[in-house]
N, C-alpha and C positions, 0 to 999 in steps of 0.2 A: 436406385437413387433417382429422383426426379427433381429437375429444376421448376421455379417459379416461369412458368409460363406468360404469366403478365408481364413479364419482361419484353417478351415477343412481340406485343402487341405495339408499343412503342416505337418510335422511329428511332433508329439507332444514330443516329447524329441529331445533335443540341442544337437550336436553331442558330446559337452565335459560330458554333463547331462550323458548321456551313457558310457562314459568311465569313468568315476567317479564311478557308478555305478557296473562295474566291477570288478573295483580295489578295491571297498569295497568290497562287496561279495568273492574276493580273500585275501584280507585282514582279513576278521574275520574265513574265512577258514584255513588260515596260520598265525596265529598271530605274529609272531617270525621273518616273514618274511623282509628283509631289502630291501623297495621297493624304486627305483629310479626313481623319474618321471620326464621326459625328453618330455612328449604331450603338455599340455595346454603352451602358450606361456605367461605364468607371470613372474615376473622378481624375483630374491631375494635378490637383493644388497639392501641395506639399503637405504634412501633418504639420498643423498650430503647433510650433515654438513650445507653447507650454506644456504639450501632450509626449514633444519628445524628451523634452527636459527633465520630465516625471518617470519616462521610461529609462533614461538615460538612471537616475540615481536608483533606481529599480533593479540595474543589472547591478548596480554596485553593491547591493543589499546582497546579491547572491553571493560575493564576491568573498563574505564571511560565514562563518560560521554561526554567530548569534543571530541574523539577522536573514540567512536563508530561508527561500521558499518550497517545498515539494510540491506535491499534490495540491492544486487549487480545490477549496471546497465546490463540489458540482453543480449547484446553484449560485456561486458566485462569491465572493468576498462581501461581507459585509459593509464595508467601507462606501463601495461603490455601489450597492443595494440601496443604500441610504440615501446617497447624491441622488440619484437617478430618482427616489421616489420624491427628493424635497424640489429637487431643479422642474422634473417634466409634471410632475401629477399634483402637490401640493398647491407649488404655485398656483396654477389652475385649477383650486377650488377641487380636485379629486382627494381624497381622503383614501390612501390604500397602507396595506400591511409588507414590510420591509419582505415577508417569507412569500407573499403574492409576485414578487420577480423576481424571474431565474436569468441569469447572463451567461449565452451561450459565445457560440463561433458567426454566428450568422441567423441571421433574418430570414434569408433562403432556407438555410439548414430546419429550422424551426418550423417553418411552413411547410414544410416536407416533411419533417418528424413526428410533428402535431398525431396524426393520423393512427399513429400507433396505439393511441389512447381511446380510441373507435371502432365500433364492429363494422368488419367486410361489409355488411348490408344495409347500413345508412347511406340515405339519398343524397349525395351533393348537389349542391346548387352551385354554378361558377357564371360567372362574366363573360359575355363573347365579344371584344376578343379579351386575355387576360396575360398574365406571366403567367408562360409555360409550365413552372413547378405545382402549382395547384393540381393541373391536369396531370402530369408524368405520373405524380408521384401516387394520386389516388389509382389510378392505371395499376400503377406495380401492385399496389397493394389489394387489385381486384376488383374495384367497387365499379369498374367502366361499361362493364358488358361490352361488345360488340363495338367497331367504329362502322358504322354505314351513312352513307350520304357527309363523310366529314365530321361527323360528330358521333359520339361516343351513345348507345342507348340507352345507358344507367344513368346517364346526369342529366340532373334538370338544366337547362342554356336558359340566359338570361341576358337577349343582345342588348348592346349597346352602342347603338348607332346617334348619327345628327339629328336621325327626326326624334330621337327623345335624350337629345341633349347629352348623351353617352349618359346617361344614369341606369341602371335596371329596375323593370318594374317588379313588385310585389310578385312571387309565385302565388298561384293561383292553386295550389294543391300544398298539402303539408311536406316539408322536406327537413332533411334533420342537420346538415352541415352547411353554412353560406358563407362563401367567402368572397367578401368584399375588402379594394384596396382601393383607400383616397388618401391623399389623390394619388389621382390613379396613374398605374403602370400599365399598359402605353398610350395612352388617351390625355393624360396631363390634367382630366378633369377632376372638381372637387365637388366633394355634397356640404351640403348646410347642415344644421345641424337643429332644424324639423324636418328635412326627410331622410336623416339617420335617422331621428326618432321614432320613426313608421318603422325601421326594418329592428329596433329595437321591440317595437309591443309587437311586431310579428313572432319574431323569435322567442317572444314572452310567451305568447298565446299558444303556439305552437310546438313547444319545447325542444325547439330548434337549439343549435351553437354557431354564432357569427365566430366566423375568423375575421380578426378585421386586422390588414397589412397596415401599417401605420409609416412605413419606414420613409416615407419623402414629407412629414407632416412641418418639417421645418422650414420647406418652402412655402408655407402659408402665407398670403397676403390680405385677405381679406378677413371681414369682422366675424362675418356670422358661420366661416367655415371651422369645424372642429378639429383640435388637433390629437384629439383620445376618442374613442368610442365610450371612454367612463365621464367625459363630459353632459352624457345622455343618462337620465335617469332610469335605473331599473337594468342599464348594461352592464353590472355586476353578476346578475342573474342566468345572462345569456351571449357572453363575450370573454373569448380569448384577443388580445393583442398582442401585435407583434412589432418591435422598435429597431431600429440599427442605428448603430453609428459610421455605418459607410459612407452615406452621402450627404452626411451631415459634417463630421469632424476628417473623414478622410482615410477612413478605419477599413477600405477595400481591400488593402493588404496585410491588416494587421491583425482583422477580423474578431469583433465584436458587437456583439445583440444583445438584446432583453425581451424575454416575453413577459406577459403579465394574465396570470391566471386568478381569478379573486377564490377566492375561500366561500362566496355566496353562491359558486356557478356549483349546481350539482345536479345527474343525471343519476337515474335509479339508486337515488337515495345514498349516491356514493360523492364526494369532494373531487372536481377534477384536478383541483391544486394537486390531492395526493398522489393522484396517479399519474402525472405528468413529473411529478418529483425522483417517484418512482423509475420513470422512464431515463429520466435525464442521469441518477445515480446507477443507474444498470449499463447505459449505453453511451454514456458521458463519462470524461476526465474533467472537463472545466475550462476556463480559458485561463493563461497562464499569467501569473500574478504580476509581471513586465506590462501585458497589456492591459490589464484590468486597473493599476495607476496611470495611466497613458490615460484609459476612458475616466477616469476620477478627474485627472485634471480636464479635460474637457467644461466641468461646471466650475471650476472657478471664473473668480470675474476676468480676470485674463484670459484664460483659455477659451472663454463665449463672447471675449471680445476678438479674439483670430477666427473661431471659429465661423462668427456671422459675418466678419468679412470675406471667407472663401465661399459662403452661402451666395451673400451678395456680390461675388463675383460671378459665380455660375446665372444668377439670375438676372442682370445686366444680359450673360450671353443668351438667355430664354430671349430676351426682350429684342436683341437683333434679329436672331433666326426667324421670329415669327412677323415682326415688322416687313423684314426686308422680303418676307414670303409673301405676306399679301399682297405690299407692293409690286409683286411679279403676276398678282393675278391665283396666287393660289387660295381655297378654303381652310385656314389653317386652326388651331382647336389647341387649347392647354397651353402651356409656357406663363401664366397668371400665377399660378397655388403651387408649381410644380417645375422641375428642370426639365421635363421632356415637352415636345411641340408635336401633334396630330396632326397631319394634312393629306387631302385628298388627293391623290396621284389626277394627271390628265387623265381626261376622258379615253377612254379606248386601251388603255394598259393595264397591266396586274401590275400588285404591289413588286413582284420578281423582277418587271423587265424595265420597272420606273428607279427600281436598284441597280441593274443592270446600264442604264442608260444614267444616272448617275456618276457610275465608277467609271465608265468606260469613255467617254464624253465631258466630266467636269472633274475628275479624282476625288468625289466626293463618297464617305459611306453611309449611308443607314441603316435601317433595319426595316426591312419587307411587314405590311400589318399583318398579313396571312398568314406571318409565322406568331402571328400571337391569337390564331384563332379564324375560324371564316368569316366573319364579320366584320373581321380585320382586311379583307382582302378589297382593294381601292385603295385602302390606305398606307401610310407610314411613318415611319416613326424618326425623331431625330433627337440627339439630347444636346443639353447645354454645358457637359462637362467639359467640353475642351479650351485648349488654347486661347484666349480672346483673339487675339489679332488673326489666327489660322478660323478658327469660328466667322471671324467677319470677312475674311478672305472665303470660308466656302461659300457661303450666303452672295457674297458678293457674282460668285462663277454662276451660281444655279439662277440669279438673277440675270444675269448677263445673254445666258443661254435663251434663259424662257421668257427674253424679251427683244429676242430678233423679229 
């Protein structure tokens, strides 16, 4: 018997698994201490009224007999197949097929699963720095070769740094899988939607597959940034995406996604729709029919009327953290299109000890950029999902601090 070895190669602690672990250890160190944590990107508005209201009469369906639920169908209930395609994609001038989205448990989970549907020996292209699962998961499944120097020697790296505006440029050699997320996770940055259009006739020309991470598309602010990859013409051809309702309606704990596979995208002559159907009805149960009315009501006009209120609460707190940062003198990046804020640590530190010197000095936490990749390392990461008044309370300490 032999285990999967790509396991090994992995670091056996998650990068939040590590900061967690910190923050205890300073936590039972300082017990009194009033700690702020502004890292992990989880939400804490409560669920829209109308989302539980709908799950509430949902339990009560179970509650009989005529009107019980079993086994969720594994690409989703129809109901909600429908919302999701009239709400996110019609509206927006996309035109897609109710059987093109499948509603899972997660966004993560999807981006990680995806893969299954791909031979071991397809080239990945990824973002440096990126979320973490992109890289783990191709890792387990083989495709990494080697880590030397920090980076993996099967994958094509594609940085993105200030001097080119955190966007990645065009590879420069043919590569078969690319996975881009706008905006992006941890950079806060967005693309427009002509220079998606470039990595769309790439992956035309090339017969490449974008992954493209869509799930923060709702903090969009501006005109010309897209909030689908099927806004681009010809990305039917050569694009998976991938949606959630975590940081939109609040769905972090209740856990629901949708990916959208078009019925146009096909590699050796084969539909990925059906093989990813495939995947999902082999290895999936579904999400259970409690949550999948919870996400229904999300698109009514009530439920998008609580929901964009807890958007526009989280994006208010984008707007303090980054304000009051540069105010202190730092370079700071994202918090526009997106809930997370980019900023460059001082000079002479790694992203570890400008975490460190955070917790330990102002009870503040973030998330180190190094752990999202070495390109990431100078940088860091902060979100805007927390408390407003504890949110302008940290901002306020790390101002205080770095402007004695």
């Amino acid at each position: 018997m032999k285990i999967n070895e790509n396991f090994l190669k992995i670091q056996n602690n998650y990068l939040f698994s590590d900061i967690a672990k910190k923050v205890a250890a300073y936590k039972e160190a300082n017990p009194t201490a009033d700690i702020i944590r502004l890292g992990i990107g989880d939400v804490t508005r409560p669920l829209p009224k109308k989302v539980t209201e709908a799950m509430k009469k949902a339990v009560e369906e179970q509650e009989s007999a005529e009107h019980f639920r079993g086994y969720p169908p594994e690409y989703g209930y129809d109901f909600l197949r429908s919302a999701i395609n009239r709400h996110d994609f019609a509206s927006r001038g996309v035109t897609l097929q109710d059987d093109e989205i499948f509603v899972s448990d997660g966004a993560k989970s999807d981006c990680g699963n995806i893969g299954d549907i791909f031979d071991q020996d397809n080239l990945v292209a990824i973002c440096d720095p990126l979320y973490p699962v992109y890289v783990d998961t191709n890792v387990m499944a083989g495709r990494s070769g080697d880590l030397v120097d920090g980076h993996w020697n099967r994958f094509y790296y594609m940085p993105c740094t200030a001097e080119n505006g955190f966007l990645p440029a065009l590879p420069d050699c043919k590569v078969d899988l690319i996975y881009l997320c706008f905006p992006n996770n941890p950079t806060g940055m967005a693309i427009t939607k002509d220079e998606l259009a470039k990595w769309v006739d790439y992956a035309n020309r090339n017969d490449s597959v974008i992954l493209y991470d869509a799930a923060y598309e709702a903090y969009i602010t501006e005109e010309n940034v897209p909030h689908s990859i099927f806004e681009i013409d010809g990305a039917k051809t050569c694009a998976i995406e991938f949606r959630s309702f975590s940081k939109t309606a609040g769905f972090t704990g209740a856990r629901c996604a949708y990916t959208i596979v078009p019925h146009e995208l096909k590699r050796g002559g084969v539909e990925l729709n059906a093989l990813w159907a495939r995947r999902q009805a082999t290895k999936f149960n579904g999400v259970s029919y409690i949550t999948q009315r919870g996400a229904e009501a999300v698109f009514t006009e009530e439920g998008q009327k609580q929901v964009q209120e807890n958007i526009a609460y989280y994006r208010r707190n984008a707007k303090v953290i980054a304000e009051g940062l540069k105010k202190a003198g730092f370079s700071v990046y994202g918090g526009v299109n997106s809930p997370y804020i980019w900023l460059r640590v001082p000079d002479g530190m790694t992203s570890w000890e400008f975490f460190d010197l955070l917790l330990h000095k102002m009870q503040v936490v973030g998330t180190p950029g190094s752990g999202f990749g070495a390109a990431g390392e100078g940088y860091f990461r902060l979100t805007s999902f927390g408390d407003a008044e504890k949110t302008k309370e940290a901002v306020e300490r790390i101002t205080a601090y770095f402007q004695k």
